[in-house]
C-alpha positions as CSV (number, residue, x, y, z in Angstrom):
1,X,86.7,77.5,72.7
2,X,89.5,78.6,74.5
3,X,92.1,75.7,75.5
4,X,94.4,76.1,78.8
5,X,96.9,73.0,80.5
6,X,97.4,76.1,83.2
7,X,94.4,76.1,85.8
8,X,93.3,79.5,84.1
9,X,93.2,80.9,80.9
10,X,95.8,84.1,80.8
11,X,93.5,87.6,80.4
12,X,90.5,85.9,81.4
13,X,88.6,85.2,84.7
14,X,86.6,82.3,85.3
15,X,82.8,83.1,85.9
16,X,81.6,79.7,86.5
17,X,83.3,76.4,86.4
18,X,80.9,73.5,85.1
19,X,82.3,70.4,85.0
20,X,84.9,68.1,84.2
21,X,85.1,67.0,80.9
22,X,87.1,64.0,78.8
23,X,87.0,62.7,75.2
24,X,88.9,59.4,74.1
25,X,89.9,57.3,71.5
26,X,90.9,53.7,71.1
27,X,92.6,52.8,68.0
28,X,94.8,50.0,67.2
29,X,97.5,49.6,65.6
30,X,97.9,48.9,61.4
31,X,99.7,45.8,60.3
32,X,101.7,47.9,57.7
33,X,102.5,50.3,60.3
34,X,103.3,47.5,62.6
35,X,106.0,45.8,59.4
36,X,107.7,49.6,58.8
37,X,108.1,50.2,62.7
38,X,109.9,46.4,62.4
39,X,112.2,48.2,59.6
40,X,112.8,51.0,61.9
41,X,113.9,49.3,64.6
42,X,116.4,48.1,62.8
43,X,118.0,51.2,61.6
44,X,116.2,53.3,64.2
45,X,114.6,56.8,63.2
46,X,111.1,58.2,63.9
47,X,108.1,55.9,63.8
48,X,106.4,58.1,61.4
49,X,103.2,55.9,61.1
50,X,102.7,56.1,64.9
51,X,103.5,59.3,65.1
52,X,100.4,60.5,62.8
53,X,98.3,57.4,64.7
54,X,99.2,59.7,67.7
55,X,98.6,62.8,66.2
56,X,95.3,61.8,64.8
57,X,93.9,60.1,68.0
58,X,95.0,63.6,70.0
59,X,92.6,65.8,67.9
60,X,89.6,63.2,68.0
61,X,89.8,63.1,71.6
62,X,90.0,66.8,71.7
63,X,87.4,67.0,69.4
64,X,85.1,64.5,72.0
65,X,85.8,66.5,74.7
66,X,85.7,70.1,73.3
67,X,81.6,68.9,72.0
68,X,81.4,67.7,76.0
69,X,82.1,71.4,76.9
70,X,79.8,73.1,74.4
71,X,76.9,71.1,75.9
72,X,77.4,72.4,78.9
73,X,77.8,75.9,77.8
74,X,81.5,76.5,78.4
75,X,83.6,78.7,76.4
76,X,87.0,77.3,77.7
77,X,88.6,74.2,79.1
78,X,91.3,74.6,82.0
79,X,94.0,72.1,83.6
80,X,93.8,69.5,79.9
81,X,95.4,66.8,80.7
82,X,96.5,63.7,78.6
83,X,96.9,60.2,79.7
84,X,97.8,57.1,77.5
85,X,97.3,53.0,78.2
86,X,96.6,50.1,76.9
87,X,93.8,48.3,76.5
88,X,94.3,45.0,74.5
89,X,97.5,44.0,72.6
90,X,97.7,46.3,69.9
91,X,95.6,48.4,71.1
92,X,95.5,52.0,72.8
93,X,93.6,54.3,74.3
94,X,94.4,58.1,74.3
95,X,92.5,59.8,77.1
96,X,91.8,63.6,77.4
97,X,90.2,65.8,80.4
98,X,89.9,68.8,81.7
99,X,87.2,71.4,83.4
100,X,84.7,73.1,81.9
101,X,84.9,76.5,82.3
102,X,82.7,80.1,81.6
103,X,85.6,82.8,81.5
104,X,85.1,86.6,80.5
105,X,88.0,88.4,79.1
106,X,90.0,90.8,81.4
107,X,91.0,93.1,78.6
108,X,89.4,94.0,75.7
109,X,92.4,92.3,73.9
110,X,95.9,91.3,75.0
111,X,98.6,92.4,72.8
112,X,100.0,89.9,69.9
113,X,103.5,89.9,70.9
114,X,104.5,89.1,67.2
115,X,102.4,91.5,65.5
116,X,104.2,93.5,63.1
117,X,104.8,97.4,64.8
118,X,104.3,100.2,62.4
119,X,106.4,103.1,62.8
């Protein structure tokens, strides 16, 4: 599945756009988390904790979305967007969408601009 935030995917042309499609988590926050993120505020620093919470909620909601795609037959998503809010105290929800897409590739391949060059 190819992935773009642009409203294309770069060496490809869209064939057929499908529909749009989301994935999203809602996970609340852990009361150790919630004690160390105390501590840090103190001394300030990265959140650590939160920032795997983060991390972790980004792929699932990827991961939601991405399966959305597939069962409409796409083999890309264009224009991903993220959006964050809350829903209840302690609790948020990390929101994914984009379009589904068909795209064929222009190319047969597009350089790797950090492959190695034999001389």
């Amino acid at each position: 599945m190819q992935l773009s935030n642009l409203e294309s995917v770069p060496g490809h042309t869209i064939i057929r756009q499908l529909d749009v499609v989301y994935g999203s988590t809602v996970r609340s926050k852990h009361v150790g988390r919630d004690f160390m993120a105390g501590l840090k505020n103190i001394v300030g620093g990265e959140l650590k904790g939160y920032t795997e919470l983060l991390e972790e909620s980004r792929q699932e909601a990827m991961q939601r979305m991405i399966t959305k795609a597939e069962a409409l037959g796409a083999n890309a998503i264009v224009a991903i967007r993220f959006s964050t809010s809350n829903i209840a105290q302690g609790a948020s929800e990390l929101f994914v969408y984009g379009t589904a897409v068909v795209v064929e590739a222009q190319s047969p391949s597009i350089p790797d601009p950090f492959q190695q060059i034999s001389e």
